[in-house]
KOLPA-127323 format. One line per 4 residues: number of its first residue (from 1); their letters; for each residue x, z, y of C-alpha. Coordinates in pm, 1 decimal, padded with zeros to 6 digits. Example, Ala and Ser with C-alpha at 12.3 -4.5 7.8 and 13.67 -1.06 7.14 Angstrom:
2
1) AS) 01230.0 00780.0 -00450.0; 01367.0 00714.0 -00106.0
END
This chain:
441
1) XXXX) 12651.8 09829.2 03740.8; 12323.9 10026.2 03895.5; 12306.0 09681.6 04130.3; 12251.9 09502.8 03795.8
5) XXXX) 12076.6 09770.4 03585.6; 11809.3 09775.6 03882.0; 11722.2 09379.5 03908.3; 11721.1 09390.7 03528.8
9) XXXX) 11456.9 09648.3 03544.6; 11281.8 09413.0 03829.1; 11255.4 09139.8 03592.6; 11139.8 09305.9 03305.9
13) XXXX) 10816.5 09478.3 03496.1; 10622.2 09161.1 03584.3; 10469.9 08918.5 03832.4; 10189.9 09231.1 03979.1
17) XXXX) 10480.4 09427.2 04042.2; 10708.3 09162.3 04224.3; 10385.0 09084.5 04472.7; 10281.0 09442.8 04550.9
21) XXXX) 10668.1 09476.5 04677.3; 10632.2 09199.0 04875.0; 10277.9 09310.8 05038.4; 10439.1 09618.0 05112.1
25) XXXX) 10751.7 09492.4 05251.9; 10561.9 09216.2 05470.7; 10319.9 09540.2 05613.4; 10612.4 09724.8 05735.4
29) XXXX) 10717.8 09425.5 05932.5; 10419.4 09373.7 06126.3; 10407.2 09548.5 06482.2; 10193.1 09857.5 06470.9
33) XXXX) 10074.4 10063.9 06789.7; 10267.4 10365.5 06847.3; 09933.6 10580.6 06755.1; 10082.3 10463.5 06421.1
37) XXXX) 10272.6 10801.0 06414.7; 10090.4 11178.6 06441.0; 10361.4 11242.7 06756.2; 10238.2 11001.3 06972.0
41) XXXX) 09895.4 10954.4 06914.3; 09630.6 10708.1 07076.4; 09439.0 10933.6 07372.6; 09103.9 10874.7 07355.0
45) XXXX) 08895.2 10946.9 07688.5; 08543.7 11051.5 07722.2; 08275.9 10813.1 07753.1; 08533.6 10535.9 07723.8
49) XXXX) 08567.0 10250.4 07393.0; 08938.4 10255.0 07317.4; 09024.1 09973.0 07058.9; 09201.4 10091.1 06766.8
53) XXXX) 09392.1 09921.1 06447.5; 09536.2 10060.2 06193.2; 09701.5 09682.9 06089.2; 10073.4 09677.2 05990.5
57) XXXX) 10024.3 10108.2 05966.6; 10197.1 10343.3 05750.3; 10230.4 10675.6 05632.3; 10445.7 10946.6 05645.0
61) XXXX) 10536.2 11135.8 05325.4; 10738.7 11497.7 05270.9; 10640.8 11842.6 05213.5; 10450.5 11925.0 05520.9
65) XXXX) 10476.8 11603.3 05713.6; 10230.5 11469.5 05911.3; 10035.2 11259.2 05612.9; 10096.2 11540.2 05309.1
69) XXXX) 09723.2 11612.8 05320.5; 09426.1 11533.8 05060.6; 09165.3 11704.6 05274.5; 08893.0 11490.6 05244.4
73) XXXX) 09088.6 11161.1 05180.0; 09431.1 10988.1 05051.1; 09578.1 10867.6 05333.3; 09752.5 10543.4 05286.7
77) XXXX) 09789.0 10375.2 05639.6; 09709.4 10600.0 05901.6; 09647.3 10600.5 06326.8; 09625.8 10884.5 06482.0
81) XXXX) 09440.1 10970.3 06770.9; 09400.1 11299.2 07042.4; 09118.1 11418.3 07268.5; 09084.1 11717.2 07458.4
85) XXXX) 08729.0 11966.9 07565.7; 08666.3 12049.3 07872.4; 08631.7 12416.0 08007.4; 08323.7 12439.7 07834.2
89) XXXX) 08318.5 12306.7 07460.7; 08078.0 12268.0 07273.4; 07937.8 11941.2 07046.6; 08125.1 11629.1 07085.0
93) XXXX) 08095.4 11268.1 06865.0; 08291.4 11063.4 06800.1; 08162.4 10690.7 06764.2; 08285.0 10368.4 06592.8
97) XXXX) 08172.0 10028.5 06678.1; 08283.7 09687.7 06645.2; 08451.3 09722.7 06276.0; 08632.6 09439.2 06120.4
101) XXXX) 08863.5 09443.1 05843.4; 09138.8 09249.1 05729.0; 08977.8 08960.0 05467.7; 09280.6 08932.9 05328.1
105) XXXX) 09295.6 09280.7 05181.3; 09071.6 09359.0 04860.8; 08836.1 09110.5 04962.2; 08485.7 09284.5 05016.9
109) XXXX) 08554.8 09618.4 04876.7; 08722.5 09731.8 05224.2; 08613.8 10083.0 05412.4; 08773.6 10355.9 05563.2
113) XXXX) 08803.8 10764.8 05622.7; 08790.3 10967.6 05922.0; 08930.6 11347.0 05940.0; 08900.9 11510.3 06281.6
117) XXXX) 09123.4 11833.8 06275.0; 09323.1 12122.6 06489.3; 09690.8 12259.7 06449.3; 09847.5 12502.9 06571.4
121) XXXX) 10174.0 12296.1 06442.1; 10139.6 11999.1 06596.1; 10219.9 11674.0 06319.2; 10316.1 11952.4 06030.8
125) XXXX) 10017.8 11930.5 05757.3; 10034.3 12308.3 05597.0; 09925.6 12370.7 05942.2; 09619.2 12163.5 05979.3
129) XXXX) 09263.0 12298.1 05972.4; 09002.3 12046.3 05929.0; 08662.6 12008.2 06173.8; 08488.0 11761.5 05998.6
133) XXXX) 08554.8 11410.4 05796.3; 08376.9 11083.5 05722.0; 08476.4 10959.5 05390.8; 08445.6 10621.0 05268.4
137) XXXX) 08272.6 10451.9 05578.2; 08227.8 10110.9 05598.1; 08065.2 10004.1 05924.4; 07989.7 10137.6 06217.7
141) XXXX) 07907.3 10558.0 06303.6; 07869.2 10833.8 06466.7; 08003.6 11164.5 06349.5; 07902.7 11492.5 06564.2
145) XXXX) 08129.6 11783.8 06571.7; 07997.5 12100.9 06656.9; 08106.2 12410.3 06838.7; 08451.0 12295.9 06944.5
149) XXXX) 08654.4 12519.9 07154.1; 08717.9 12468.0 07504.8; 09030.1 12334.5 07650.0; 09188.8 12233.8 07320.8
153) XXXX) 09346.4 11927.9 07229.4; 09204.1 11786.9 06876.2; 09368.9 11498.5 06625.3; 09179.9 11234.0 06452.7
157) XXXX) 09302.8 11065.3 06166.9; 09190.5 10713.3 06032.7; 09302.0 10552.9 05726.3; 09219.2 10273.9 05512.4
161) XXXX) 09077.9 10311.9 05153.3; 09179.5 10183.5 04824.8; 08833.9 10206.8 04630.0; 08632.8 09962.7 04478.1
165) XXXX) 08662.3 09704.5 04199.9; 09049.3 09512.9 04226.4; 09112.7 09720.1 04521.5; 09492.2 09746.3 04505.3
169) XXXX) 09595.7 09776.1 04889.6; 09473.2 10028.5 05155.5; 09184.9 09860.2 05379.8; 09321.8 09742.0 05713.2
173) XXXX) 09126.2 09724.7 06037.8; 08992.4 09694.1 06384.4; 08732.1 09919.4 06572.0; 08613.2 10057.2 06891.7
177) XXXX) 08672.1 10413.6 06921.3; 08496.8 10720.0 07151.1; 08436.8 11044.3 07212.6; 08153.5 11193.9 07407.8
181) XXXX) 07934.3 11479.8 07438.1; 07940.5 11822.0 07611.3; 08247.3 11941.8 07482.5; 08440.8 11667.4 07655.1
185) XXXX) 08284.2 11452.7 07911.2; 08329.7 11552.0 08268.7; 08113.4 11539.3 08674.4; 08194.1 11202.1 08783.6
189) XXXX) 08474.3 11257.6 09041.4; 08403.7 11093.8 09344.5; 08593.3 11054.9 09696.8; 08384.4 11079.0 10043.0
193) XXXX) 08573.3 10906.0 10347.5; 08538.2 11062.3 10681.1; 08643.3 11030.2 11037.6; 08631.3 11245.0 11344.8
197) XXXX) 08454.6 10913.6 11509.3; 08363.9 10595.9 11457.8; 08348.3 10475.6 11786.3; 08689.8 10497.9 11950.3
201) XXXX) 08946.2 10365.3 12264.0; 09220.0 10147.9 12165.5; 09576.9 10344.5 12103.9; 09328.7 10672.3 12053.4
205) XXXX) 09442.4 10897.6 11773.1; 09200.5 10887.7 11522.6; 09145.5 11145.1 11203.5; 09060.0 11036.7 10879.0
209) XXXX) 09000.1 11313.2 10552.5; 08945.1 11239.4 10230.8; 08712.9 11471.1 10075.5; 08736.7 11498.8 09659.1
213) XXXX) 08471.5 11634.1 09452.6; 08589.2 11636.6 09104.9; 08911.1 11491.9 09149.1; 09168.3 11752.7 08991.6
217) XXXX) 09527.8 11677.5 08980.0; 09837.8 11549.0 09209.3; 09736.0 11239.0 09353.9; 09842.5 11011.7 09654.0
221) XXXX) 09588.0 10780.5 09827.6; 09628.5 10458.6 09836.3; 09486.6 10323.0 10222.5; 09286.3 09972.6 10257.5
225) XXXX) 09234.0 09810.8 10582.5; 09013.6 09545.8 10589.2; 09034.2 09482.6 10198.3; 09413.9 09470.4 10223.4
229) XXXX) 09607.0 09760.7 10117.2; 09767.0 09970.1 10404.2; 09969.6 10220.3 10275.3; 09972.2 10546.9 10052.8
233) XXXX) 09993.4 10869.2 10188.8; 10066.7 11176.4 09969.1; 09777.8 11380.7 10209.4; 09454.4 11348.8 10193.4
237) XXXX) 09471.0 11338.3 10576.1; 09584.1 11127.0 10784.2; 09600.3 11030.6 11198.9; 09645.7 10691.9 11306.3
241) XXXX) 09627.9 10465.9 11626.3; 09651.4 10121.3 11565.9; 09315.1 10082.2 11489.0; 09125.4 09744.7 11595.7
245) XXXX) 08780.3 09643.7 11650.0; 08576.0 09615.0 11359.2; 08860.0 09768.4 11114.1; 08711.8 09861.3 10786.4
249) XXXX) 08866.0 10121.7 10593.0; 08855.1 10293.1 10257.4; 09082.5 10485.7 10044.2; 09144.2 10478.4 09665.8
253) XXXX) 09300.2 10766.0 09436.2; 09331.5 10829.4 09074.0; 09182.9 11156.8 08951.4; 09239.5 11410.8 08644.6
257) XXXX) 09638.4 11378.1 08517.5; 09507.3 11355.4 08133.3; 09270.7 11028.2 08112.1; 09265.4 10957.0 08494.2
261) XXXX) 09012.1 10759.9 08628.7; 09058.6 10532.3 08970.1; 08768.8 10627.9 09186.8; 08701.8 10434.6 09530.4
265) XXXX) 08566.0 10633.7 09858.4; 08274.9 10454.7 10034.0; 08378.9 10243.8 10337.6; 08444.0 10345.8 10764.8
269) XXXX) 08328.5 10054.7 11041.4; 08545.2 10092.2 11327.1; 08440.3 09979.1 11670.6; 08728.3 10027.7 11929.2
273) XXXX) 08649.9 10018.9 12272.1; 08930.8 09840.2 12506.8; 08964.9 09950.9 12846.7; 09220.0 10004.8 13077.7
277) XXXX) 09369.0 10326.8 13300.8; 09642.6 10241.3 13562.0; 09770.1 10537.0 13762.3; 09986.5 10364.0 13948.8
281) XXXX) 10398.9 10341.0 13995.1; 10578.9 10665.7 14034.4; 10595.7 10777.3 14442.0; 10924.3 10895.9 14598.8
285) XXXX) 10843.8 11100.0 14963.5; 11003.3 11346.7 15201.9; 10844.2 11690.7 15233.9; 10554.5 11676.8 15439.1
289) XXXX) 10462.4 11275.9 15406.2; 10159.7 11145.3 15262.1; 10153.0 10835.9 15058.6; 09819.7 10658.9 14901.4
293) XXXX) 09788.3 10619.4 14541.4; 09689.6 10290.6 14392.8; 09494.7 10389.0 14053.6; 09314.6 10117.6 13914.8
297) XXXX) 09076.7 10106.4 13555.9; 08791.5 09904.7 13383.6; 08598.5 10226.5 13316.9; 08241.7 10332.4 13481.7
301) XXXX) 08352.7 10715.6 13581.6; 08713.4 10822.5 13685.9; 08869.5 11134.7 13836.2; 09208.8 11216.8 13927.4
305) XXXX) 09331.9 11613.9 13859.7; 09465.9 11823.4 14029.6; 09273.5 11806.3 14293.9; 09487.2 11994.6 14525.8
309) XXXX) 09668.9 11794.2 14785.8; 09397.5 11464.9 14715.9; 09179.9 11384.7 15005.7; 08939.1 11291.3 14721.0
313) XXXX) 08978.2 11317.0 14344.1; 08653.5 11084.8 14273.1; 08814.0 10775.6 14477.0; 09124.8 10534.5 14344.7
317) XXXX) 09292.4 10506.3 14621.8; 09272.1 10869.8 14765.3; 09571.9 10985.1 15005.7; 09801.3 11248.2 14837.1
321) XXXX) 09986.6 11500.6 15034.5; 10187.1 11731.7 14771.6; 10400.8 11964.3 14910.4; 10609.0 11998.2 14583.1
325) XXXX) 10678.0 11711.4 14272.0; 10353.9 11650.3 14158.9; 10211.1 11474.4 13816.7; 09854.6 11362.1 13930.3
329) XXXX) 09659.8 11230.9 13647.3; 09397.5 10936.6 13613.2; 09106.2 10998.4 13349.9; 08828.8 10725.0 13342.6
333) XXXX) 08565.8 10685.8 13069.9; 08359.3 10413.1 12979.9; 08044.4 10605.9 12829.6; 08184.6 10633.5 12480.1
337) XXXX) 08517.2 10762.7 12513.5; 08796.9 10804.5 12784.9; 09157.4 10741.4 12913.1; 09440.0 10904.1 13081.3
341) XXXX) 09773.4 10752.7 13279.2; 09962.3 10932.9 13492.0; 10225.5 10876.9 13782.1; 10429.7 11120.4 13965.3
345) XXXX) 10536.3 11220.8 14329.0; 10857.8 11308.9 14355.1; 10889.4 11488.5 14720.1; 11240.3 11520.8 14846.0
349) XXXX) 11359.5 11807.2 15099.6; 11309.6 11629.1 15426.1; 11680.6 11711.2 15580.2; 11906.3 11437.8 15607.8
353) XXXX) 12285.3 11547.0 15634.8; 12524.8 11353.8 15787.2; 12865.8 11316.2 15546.0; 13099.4 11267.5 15840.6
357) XXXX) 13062.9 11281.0 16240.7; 13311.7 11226.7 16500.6; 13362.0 11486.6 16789.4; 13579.5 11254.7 17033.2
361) XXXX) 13399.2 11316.5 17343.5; 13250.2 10925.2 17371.7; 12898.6 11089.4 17314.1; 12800.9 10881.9 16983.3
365) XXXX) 12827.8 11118.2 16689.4; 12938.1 11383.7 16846.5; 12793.1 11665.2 16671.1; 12671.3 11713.7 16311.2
369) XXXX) 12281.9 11661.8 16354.8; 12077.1 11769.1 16052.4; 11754.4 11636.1 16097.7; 11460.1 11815.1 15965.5
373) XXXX) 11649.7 12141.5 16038.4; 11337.1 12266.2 16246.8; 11129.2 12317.1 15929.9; 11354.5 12553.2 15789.6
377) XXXX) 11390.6 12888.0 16020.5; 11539.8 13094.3 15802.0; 11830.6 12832.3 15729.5; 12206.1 12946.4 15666.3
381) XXXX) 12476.0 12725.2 15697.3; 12795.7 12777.2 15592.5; 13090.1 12504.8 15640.0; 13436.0 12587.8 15480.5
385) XXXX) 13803.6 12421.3 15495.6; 13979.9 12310.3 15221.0; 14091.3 12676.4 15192.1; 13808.0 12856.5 15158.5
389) XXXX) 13846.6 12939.2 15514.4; 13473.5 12928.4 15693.2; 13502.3 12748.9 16003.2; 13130.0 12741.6 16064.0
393) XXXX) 12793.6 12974.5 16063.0; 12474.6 12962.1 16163.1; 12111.2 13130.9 16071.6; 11868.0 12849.6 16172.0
397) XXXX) 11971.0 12518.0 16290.7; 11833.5 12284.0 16623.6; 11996.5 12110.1 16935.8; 12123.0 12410.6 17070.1
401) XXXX) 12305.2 12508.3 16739.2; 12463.1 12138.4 16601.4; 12840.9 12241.0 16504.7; 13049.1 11998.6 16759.5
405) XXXX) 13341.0 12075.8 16515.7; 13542.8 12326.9 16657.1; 13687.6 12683.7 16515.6; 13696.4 12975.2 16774.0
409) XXXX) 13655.5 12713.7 17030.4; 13955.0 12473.7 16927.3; 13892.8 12155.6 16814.5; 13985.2 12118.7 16415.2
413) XXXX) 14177.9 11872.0 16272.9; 14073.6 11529.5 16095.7; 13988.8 11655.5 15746.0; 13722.1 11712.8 15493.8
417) XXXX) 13494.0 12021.7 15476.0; 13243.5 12148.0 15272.9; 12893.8 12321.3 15331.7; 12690.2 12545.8 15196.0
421) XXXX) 12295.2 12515.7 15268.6; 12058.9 12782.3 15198.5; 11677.3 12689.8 15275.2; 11576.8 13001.5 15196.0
425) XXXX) 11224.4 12870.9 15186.9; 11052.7 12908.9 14801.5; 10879.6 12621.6 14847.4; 11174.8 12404.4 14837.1
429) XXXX) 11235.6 12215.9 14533.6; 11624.4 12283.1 14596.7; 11711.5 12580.5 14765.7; 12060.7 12576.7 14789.8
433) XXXX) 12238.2 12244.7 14905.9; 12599.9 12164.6 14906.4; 12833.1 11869.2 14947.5; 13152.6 11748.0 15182.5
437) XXXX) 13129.1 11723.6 15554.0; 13438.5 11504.5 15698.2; 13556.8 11523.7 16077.5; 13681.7 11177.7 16183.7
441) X) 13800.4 11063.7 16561.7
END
């Protein structure tokens, strides 16, 4: 029955009545911005034209909702927009340009209002306090607000009018919205690109810092070699070694977290110098050898260090004559920049023990001859069965000492022993040497 009672009451209140329903049902269908609604207003940033429309917009209606205000204006199809001071305040304006309005809508009698307002509620409209307001505007303007507070976040509110002669429906339409002025516009941020050098040698570490003047917030930096991006690094240094000849780089970031503006450092020429430093293939000698490095580069001025044990650090081939393991290093330069290799002597102990001998009398192999015994005086030598038993002693080691393999002058049987070496010499790389001796016939 209230289905019925209602189209009844339809019918009976005209043709006006029947189109303004449809107007309004046919505006709530179009898209509208999300600015549409006071809790996620349009951010407007300083110095910067931010196109706004209020097309297809509604309001919001209940005690203390975000459109229950008549300061200054009815609204009837609101946008809302924020902006926020800077830590100064002061005077800002806020600017419209470019306005167009829906022909379709009360013909010429078309114009809107403008309310610029704080809250300490945000969206609730018993809490509002209003800055300023521009009533009734038609074209384009610029309305300065004074004194504002710093570090504050501000609403505006725009919404079309329904004044004139046969104006039924709420203007609709397009402008070009800013703010500027001292209260919110900022020091151009800026990014400065440096390097520790811009001449370099190829596979050379090279720094590169990003300096930021005006650049608050978290950023990351996006890397460009060569007009191609490189890669982002959450530092605003960064080493790298792959550089090539006549690399170009520059570095991009986006400053300030509210409104952020991309901002592009100036530009690096790399020249990369190629040369080469070859120390030479690792040595392998016996104490008390020499052996002649082979060092070979493309650079003007090269030294080898340490000097000690080189017949000359300032040649490439000098002789070498280490009397421990040695790392002897090659630097050469080429007038810009230089180059290290290295290459390493590894010097042995120069005794050679025999692992077996046979003491048969024939006069081949007869004793156990350690050769290179004579450079260590203060030798011990210890030789034990499989026991544990020591079958053999002896402090220093020549001719007159080499063990013939006999116990308490008896011959011992076929079998494996096992020595014990000490060199007691600090120099020696190893000072205690052990392995198996076997006694064969």
């Amino acid at each position: 029955m209230e289905i019925y009672s209602f189209t009844y009451e339809f019918n009976t209140m005209g043709v006006n009545f029947f189109y303004i329903l449809i107007f309004l049902t046919c505006s709530l269908s179009i898209a509208q911005a999300d600015y549409n609604s006071c809790n996620s207003p349009g951010e407007l940033c300083p110095q910067v034209f931010l196109p706004v429309s209020n097309i297809g917009a509604n309001v919001t209606f209940c005690p203390s909702c975000e459109d229950d205000f008549t300061n200054c204006f009815t609204p009837y199809n609101t946008v809302w927009l924020t902006f926020q001071t800077n830590d100064n305040g002061g005077n800002a304006f806020i600017s419209g340009n470019n306005v167009t309005y829906n022909a379709g809508v009360n013909n010429n009698n078309n114009s809107f209002s403008l309310m610029v307002l704080e809250t300490t509620i945000p969206c609730s409209a018993s809490a509002y306090t209003e800055i300023d307001c521009l009533a009734e505007q038609q074209g384009a303007f610029t309305l300065e607000i004074e004194d504002l507070e710093p570090n504050k976040i501000y609403y505006i509110v725009i919404s079309g009018t329904r004044v004139g002669p046969g104006a039924l429906d709420p203007s609709e339409f397009t402008m070009d919205l800013r703010v500027s002025g001292e209260a919110v516009n900022r020091p151009p941020a800026q990014i400065i690109l440096g390097s520790t050098t811009p001449v370099t040698c190829t596979n050379l570490p090279v720094e590169m810092i990003v300096n930021m003047d005006f650049c608050p917030g978290e950023y990351e930096i996006n890397w460009y070699r060569n007009d191609e991006f490189w890669f982002t690094s959450a530092s605003n240094v960064i080493v790298v070694e792959d550089l090539e000849d006549n690399d170009i780089i520059r570095a991009e970031t986006s400053c300030f977290e509210e409104c952020p503006v991309d901002v592009v450092s100036n530009s690096i020429f790399f020249t990369v110098l190629d040369f080469f430093v070859n120390a030479g293939p690792d040595r392998e000698i016996l104490k008390g050898e020499s052996v002649q490095l082979a060092g070979s580069t493309s650079g003007v001025n090269y030294y080898w260090e340490p000097e000690l044990w080189l017949s000359d650090p300032t040649v490439l081939d000098p002789i070498a004559f280490p009397e421990q393991t040695t790392t002897f290093f090659l630097t050469a330069t080429n007038g810009e920049c230089e180059l290290t290799d290295e290459m390493t002597i590894i010097v042995r102990n120069d005794l050679v023990i025999p692992s077996i001998f046979s003491p048969n009398g024939d006069g081949i192999n007869d004793t156990w001859e350690i050769l290179g015994a004579e450079r260590y005086p203060n030798m011990l030598i210890e030789v034990y069965d499989r026991w544990g038993q020591k079958v053999f002693e002896s402090i220093s080691y020549n001719e007159d000492k080499f063990w013939d393999g006999t116990y308490r002058g008896k011959l011992l049987r076929t079998s494996t022993y096992y020595y014990v070496i000490n060199l007691n010499d600090p120099t020696a790389d190893e000072t205690i040497l052990k392995g198996p001796v076997s006694i064969v016939r």
